[in-house]
C-alpha positions, -999 to +999 in steps of 0.1 A: -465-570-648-452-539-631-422-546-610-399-582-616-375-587-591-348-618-597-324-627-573-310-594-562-280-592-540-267-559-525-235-559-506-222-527-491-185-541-481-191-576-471-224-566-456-251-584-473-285-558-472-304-583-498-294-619-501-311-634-539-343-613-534-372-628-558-403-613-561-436-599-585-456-572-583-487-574-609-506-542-623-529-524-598-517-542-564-511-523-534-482-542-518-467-538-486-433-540-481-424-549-442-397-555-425-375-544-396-349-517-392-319-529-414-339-553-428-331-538-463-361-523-472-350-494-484-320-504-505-347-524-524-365-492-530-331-474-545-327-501-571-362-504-581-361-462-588-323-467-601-309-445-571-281-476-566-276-502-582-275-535-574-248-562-572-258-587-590-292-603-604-319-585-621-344-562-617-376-550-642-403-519-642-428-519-664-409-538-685-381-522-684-341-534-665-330-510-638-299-511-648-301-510-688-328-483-692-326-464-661-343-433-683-374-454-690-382-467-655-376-430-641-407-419-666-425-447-652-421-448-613-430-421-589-411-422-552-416-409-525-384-413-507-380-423-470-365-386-462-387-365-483-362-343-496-379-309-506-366-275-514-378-257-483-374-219-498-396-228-527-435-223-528-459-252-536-470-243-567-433-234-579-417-262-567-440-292-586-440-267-615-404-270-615-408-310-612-432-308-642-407-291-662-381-315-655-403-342-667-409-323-699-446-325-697-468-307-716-497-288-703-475-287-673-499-261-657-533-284-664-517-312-647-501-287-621-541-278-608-551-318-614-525-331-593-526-303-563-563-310-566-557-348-560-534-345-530-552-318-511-530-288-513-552-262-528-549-243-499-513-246-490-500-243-527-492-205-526-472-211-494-434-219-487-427-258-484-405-251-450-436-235-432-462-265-434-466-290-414-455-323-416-492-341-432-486-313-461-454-315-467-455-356-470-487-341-496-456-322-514-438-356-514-467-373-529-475-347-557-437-346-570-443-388-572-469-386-591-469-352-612-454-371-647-483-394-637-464-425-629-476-461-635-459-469-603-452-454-571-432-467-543-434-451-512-410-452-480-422-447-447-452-429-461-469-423-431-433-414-410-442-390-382-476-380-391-502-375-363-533-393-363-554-369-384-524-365-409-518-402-407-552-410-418-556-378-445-523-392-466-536-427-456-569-419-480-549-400-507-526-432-508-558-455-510-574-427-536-542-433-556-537-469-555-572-480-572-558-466-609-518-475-603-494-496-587-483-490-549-456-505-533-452-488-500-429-497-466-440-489-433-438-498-398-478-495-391-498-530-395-529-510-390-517-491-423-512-522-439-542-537-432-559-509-443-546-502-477-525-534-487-538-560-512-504-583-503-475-579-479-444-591-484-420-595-452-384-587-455-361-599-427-320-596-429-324-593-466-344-623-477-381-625-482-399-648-449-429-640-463-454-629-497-488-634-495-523-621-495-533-595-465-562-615-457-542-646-456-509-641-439-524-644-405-533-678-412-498-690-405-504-689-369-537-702-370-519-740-354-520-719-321-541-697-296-532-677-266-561-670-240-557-650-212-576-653-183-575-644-144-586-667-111-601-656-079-569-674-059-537-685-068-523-713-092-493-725-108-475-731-140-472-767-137-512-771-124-524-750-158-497-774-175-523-803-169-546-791-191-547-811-223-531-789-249-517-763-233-480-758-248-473-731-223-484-705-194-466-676-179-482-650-154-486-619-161-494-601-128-512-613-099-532-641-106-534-630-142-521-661-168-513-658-202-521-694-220-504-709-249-525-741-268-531-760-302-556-748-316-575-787-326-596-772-297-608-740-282-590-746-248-618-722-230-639-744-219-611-771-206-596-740-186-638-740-170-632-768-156-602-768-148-612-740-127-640-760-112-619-793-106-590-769-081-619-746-066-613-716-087-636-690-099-624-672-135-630-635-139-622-627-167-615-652-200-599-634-232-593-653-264-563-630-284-574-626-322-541-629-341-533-594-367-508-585-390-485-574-359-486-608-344-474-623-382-444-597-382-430-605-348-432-640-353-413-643-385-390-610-376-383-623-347 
């Protein structure tokens, strides 16, 4: 197991940021680690890579307790902090040989051409850090986190500020990564999530609401559908109301309605006739397909 974490609390004052945090984190998931603003995502990060510790419960990497062998888990985890902290003035290449030297590896220059080859920089490495862009410079991130060749990496906010071709260049290095270690990443983007996560768990005001399978976690909504749909002439709330399962209605423009139902029974073809029984035509008929992003606002909410 890579990452073991047992009822962590972390107060900052009388602030509670994690309130008896459990979780697990086998070897070789990619794990998404959601959650809003606040919602103590980060903090959970900074214990896990012994930045801060916590205040009280226990926490293990690769084996080994954050707060008891801070030394080991540091030669085990790569991170890739929210901020990126680089040293501008440095080039590339001298700057992740410098990290390489502080990890005492040997054959620091072998690993030094592996690990710029793996992230993409081999045209950037004999510039100054402060003069890329921001894709290469999350690249730097990324190489320092995984230059000592890490059996985890934990990544926060990734993907923070990148355009959409950067987004989806670091997006394939972090997928490239993840099939030979551990990932445990935080990010706002359910479309990255979907994409690279084997599990997400959902943090909300420092408690888990939710740890489960990508593929699954939609399913919690699955008791409901929405269907949108629009009429040639007017209606109202308490006529669609009649509709047998319908839990709610609200317009959205015009003679636009947003539709809330069970989901026993796909309510489409009760809304057909419901057209034909009050002398309406529908235009248009839209079942909503629920996604990650749908999941998040319900239980963040």
């Amino acid at each position: 197991m890579s990452i073991k974490v047992q009822n962590i609390t972390k107060l900052y004052g009388t602030q509670k940021a994690l309130n008896d945090v459990s979780f697990e984190v086998n070897s070789g998931e990619v794990v998404g680690f959601l959650g809003p603003n606040g919602a103590g995502k980060s903090t959970m990060m900074k214990i896990l890579t012994c930045f801060i510790p916590q205040s009280s419960g226990q926490a293990w990497v690769c084996g080994f307790d954050v707060s008891e062998q801070g030394l080991e888990v540091r030669k085990n985890v790569g991170y890739l902090a929210e901020s990126n902290p680089l040293y501008y003035d440095m080039f590339v290449k001298e700057y992740l040989l410098f990290v390489a030297e502080l990890h005492q590896l040997k054959n620091a220059n072998k690993r030094l051409k592996e690990i710029i080859g793996v992230t993409g920089l081999e045209v950037e490495q004999k510039k100054k850090i402060g003069t890329l862009s921001k894709g290469y410079k999350q690249r730097v991130g990324l190489a320092q986190a995984l230059i000592h060749d890490p059996k985890v990496l934990i990544l926060d906010e990734p993907t923070s500020g990148l355009d959409p071709i950067q987004l989806v260049e670091i997006r394939n290095v972090i997928k490239e990564i993840g099939k030979a270690k551990t990932v445990m990443l935080s990010t706002h983007i359910m479309q990255e999530v979907e994409a690279m996560c084997d599990r997400v768990i959902i943090i909300n005001k420092g408690q888990i609401v939710a740890d489960n399978p990508t593929s699954e976690l939609q399913k919690g909504l699955d008791d409901k559908q929405v269907v949108t749909v629009e009429f040639d002439k007017e209606t109202s709330r308490s006529a669609l109301k009649n509709i047998i399962g319908v839990h709610d209605s609200k317009n959205i423009s015009g003679n636009i309605w947003q539709i809330s139902a069970s989901s026993q029974k796909d309510i489409r073809a009760d809304i057909f006739q419901f057209a034909v029984q009050n002398n309406l035509a529908v235009l248009t008929l839209q079942k909503a397909e629920h996604n990650l992003e749908d999941v998040f606002r319900e239980l963040t909410k």
